[in-house]
C-alpha positions as CSV (number, residue, x, y, z in Angstrom):
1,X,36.6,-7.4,-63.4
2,X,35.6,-11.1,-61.7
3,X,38.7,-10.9,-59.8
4,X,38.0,-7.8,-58.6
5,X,34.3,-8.9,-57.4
6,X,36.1,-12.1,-56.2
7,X,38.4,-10.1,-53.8
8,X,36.0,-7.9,-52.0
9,X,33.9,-10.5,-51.7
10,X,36.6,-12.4,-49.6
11,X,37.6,-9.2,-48.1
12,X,34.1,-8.7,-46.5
13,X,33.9,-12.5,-45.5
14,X,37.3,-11.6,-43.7
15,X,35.4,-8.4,-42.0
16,X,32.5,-10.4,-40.9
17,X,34.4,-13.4,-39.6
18,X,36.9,-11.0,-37.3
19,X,33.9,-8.9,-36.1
20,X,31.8,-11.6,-34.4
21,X,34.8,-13.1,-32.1
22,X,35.4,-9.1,-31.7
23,X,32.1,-9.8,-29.2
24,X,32.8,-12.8,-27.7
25,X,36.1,-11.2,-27.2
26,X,34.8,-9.1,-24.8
27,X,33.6,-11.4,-22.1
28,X,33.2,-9.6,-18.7
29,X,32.2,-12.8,-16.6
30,X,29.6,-15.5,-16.5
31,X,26.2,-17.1,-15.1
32,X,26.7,-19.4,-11.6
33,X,23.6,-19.6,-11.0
34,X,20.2,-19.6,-13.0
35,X,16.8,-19.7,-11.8
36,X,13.5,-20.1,-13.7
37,X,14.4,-17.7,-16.9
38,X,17.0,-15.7,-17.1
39,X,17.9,-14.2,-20.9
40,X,20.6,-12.6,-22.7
41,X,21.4,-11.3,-25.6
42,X,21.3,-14.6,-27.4
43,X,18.5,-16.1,-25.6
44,X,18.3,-18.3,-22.3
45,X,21.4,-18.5,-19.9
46,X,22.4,-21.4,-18.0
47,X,25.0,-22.0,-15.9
48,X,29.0,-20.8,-16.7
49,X,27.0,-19.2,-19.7
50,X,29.5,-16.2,-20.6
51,X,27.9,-12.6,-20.7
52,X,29.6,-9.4,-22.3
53,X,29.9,-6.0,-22.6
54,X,26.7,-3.7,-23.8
55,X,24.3,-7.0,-23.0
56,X,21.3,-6.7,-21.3
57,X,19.9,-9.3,-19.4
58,X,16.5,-9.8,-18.1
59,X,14.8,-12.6,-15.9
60,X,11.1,-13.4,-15.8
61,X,8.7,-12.9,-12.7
62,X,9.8,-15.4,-10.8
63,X,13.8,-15.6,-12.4
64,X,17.1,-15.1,-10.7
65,X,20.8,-15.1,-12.3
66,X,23.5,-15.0,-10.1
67,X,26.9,-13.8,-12.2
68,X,30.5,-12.8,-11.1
69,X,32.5,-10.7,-13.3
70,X,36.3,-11.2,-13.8
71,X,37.5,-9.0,-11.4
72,X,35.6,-10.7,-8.6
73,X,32.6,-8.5,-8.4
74,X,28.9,-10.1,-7.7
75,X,25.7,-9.1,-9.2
76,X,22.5,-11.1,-8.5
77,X,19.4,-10.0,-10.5
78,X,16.0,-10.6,-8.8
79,X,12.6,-11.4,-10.4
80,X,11.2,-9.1,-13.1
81,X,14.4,-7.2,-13.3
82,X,16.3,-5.8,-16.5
83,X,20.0,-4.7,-16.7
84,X,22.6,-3.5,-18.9
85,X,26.6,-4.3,-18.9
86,X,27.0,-1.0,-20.0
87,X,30.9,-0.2,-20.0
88,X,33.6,-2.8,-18.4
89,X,37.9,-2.3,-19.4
90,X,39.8,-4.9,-17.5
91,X,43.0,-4.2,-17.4
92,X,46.6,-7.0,-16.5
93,X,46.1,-7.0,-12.8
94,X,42.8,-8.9,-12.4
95,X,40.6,-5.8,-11.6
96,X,39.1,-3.3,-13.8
97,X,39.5,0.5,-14.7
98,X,35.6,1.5,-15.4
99,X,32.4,-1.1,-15.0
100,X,29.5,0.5,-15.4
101,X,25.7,-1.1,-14.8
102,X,22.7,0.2,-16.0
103,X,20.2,-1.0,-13.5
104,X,16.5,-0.1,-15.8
105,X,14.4,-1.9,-14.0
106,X,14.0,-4.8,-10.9
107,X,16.3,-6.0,-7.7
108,X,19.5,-6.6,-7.3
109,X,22.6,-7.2,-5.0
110,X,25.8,-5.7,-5.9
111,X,28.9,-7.3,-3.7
112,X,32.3,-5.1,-5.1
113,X,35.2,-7.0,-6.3
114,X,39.2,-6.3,-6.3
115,X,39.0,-3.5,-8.2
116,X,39.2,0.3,-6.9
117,X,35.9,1.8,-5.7
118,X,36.1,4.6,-7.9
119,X,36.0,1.9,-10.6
120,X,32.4,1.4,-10.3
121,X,29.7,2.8,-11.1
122,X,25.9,2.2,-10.9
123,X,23.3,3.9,-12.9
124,X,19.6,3.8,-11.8
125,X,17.0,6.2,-13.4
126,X,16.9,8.2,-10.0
127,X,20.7,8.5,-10.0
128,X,23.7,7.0,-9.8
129,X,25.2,5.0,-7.1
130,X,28.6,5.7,-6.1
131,X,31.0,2.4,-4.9
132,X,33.3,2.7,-1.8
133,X,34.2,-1.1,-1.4
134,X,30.6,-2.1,-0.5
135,X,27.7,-4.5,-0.6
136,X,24.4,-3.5,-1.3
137,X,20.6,-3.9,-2.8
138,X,19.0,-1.8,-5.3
139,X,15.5,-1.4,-6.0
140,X,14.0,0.5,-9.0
141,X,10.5,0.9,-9.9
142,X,8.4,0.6,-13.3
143,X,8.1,4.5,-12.6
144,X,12.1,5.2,-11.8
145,X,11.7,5.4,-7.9
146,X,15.1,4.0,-6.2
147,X,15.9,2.4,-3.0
148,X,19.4,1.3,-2.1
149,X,19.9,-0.5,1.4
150,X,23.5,-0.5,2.7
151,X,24.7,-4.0,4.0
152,X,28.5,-3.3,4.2
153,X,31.3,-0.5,3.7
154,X,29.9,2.7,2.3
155,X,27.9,4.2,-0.6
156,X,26.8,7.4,-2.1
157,X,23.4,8.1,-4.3
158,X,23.4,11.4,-5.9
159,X,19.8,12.8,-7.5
160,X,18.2,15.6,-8.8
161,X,18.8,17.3,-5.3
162,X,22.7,16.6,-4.8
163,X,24.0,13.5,-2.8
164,X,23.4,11.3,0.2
165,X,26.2,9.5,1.9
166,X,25.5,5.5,3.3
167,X,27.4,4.6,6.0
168,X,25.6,2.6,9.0
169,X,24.6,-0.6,7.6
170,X,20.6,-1.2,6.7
171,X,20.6,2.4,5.9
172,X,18.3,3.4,2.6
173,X,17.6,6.1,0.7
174,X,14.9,6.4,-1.5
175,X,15.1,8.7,-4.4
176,X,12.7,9.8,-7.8
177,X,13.3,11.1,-11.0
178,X,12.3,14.5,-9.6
179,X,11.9,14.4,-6.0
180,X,15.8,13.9,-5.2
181,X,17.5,11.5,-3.2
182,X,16.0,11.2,1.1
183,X,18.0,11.4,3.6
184,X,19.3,8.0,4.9
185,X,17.1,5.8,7.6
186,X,16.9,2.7,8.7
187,X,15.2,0.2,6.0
188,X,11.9,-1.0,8.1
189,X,8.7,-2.6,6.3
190,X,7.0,0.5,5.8
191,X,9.3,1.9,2.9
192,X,7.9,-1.7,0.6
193,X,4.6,0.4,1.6
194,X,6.4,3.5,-0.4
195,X,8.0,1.8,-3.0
196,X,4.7,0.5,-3.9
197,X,5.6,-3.2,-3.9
198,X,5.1,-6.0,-1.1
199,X,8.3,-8.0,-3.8
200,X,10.5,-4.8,-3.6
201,X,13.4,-6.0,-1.8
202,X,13.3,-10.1,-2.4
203,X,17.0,-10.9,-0.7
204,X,16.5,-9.1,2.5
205,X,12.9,-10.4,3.1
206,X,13.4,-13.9,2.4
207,X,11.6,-13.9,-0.8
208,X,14.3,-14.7,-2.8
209,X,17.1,-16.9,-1.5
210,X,20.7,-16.7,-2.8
211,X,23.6,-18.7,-2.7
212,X,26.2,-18.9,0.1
213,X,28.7,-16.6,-2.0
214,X,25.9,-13.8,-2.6
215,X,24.8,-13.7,1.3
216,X,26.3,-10.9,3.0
217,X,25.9,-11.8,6.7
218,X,24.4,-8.7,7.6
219,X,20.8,-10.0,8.1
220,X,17.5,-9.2,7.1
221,X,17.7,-5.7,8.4
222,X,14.1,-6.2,10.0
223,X,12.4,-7.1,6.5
224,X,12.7,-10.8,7.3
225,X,9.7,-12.3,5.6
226,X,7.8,-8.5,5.8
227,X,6.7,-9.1,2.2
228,X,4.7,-12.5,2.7
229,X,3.0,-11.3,6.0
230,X,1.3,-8.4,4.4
231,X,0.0,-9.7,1.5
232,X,-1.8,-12.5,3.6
233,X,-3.1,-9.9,5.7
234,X,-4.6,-8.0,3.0
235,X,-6.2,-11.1,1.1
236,X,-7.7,-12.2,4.5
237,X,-9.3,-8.6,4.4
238,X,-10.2,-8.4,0.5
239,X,-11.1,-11.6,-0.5
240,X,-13.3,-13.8,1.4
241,X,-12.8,-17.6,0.9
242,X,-14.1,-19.5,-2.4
243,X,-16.4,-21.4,-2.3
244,X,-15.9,-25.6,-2.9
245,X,-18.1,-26.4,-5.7
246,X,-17.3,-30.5,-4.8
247,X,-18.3,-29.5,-1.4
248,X,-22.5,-28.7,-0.5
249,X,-22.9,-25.5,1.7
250,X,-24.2,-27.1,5.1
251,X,-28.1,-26.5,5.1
252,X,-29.3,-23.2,7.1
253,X,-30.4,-24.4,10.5
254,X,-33.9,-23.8,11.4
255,X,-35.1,-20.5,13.5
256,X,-35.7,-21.7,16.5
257,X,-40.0,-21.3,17.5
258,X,-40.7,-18.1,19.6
259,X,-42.0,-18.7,23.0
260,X,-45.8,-19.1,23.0
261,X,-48.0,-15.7,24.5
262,X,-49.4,-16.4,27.9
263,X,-52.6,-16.2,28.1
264,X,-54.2,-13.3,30.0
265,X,-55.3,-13.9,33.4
266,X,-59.0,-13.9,34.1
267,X,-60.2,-11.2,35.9
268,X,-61.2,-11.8,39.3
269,X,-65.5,-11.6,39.9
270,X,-66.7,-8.0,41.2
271,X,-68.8,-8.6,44.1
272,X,-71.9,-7.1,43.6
273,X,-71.7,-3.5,45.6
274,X,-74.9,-2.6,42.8
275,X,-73.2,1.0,42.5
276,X,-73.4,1.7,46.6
277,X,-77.0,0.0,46.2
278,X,-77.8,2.7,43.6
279,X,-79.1,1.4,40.1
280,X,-78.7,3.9,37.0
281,X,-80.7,1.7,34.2
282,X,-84.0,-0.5,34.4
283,X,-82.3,-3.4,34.0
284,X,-79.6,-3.1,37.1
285,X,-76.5,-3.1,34.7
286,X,-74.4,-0.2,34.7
287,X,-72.5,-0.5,31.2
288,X,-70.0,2.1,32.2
289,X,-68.3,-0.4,34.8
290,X,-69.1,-3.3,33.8
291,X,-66.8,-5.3,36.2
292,X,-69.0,-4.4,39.2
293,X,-72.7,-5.3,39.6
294,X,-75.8,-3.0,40.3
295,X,-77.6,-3.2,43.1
296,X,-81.1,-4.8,43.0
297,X,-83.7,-2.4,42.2
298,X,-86.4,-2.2,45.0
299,X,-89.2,-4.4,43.3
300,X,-92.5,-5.2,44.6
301,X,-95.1,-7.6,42.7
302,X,-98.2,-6.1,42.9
303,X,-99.4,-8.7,44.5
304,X,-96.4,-7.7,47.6
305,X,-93.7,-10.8,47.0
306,X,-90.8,-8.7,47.2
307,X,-89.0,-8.6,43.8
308,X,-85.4,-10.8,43.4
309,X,-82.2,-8.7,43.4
310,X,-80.7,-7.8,39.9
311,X,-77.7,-10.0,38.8
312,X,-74.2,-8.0,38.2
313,X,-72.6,-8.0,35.3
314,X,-68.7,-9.7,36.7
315,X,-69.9,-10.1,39.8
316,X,-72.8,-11.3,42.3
317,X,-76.0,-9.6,41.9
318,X,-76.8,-7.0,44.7
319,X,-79.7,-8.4,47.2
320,X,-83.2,-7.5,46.7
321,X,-85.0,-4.6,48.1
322,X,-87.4,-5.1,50.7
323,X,-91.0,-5.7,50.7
324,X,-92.9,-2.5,51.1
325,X,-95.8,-3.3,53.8
């Protein structure tokens, strides 16, 4: 009975022992270069780091793995990015019968290898990207939305709505879970616009630089630095400048003092006209125009000294009436 316990004891240490190599067994290429934090299934990668079949890997905000599979074929995987080695059978001629990506989520750049076209295969959540002998980026969205931008030989998206054909290079298509697949344009910076995202397509703007064996020599495609040029515009717009608290604010400069009122001019003197000689009060001042005096009211003392004219009000009084005889 301990023999027996004994025996399947070493027959499961057997098992375990021949099924891990079974996974490193199944190496599909490996890591040239590695940026910031890239991750696999066993933790961080670094450089000629092996990855396998069925292994997702996944790269931080600001991370980018570079890795060449056996047959040849290039995948670089931008910032923020998460994707699956999903099927991969190599055969004895140095290319492959089936590899299969599962792009979930991110940017990348897929540069085909020796195998046949129809070997590959490229599965976003929008659809699946069809290989003929081609270089390309991919896009995908947290929501699913798709871009692919042709840089050489051709490529085919099918969607929800059937397929589009990529043949001119720096077309795109763009392409939802349930919206289908456009038809192809030329890339331009409007489409980061309808992707949503400024960081959309890293290796054609510039954001993201790769190395000389992931550089396709097809350009920009008019993207060239499109993603930094917008966001600065936008900040310059949103968000004013902060303020230095180790530098005072400059003190307000003074208003400057209005101009003083000039004073009014003084009227000129009435000369005193005394009404056309016509007095209305007793006391020769008429207070209804007062810039003009009244004329002197004809005044004789009882005694016959003519009386003195009556002084204007503004102006001279009028002269004095005459004496009566």
């Amino acid at each position: 009975m301990l023999s027996l316990h004994r025996v399947a004891i070493a027959t499961l240490g057997i098992v375990l022992t021949t099924a891990s190599p079974t996974f490193a067994a199944e190496q599909v290429g490996q890591a040239v270069l590695i940026k910031t934090a890239v991750t696999g299934a066993n933790g961080p990668l670094t450089v000629k780091a092996p990855v396998h079949r069925d292994e997702r890997i996944r790269t931080s905000s600001s991370g980018l793995g570079q890795f060449v599979f056996r047959d040849g074929t290039k995948l670089a995987v931008g910032w923020g990015s998460s994707v699956v080695i999903d099927k991969f059978v190599f055969d004895d001629t140095k290319s492959v019968k089936k590899l299969t990506i599962k792009a979930a989520k991110g940017t990348f750049r897929w540069i085909s290898g020796n195998s046949s076209s129809s070997a590959y295969e490229i599965v976003t959540p929008a659809g699946t990207i069809g290989v003929r002998g081609t270089a390309f980026d991919v896009y995908v969205a947290a929501n699913g939305t798709t871009a692919v931008v042709l840089l050489s030989g051709a490529a085919r998206f099918c969607g929800s709505n059937g397929c589009r054909q990529l043949t001119r290079r720096c077309d795109c298509v763009i392409a939802t879970r349930s919206g289908g697949v456009s038809d192809p344009r030329r890339v331009n910076p409007g489409m980061l616009r309808t992707l949503g995202s400024a960081r959309a397509l890293p290796f054609l703007s510039g954001d993201q630089r790769l190395s000389g064996g992931f550089q396709t020599g097809s350009g920009s495609c008019g993207l060239s630095m499109a993603s930094l040029s917008e966001p600065k515009a936008q900040r310059s717009i949103s968000q004013p400048p902060a303020p230095n608290p180790d530098r005072p604010n400059p003190p307000n400069k003074p208003d400057k003092p209005g101009k003083p009122d000039k004073p009014d001019k003084p009227g000129k003197s009435g000369k005193g006209k005394g009404n056309n000689g016509h007095g209305n009060d007793d006391d020769g001042f008429d207070s209804s125009n007062p810039g003009r005096g009244k004329a002197g009211r004809d005044n004789t003392d009882q005694d016959g000294t003519p009386g003195g004219g009556g002084k204007g009000k503004g102006g001279k009084g009028g002269k004095g009436g005459k004496s009566r005889d």
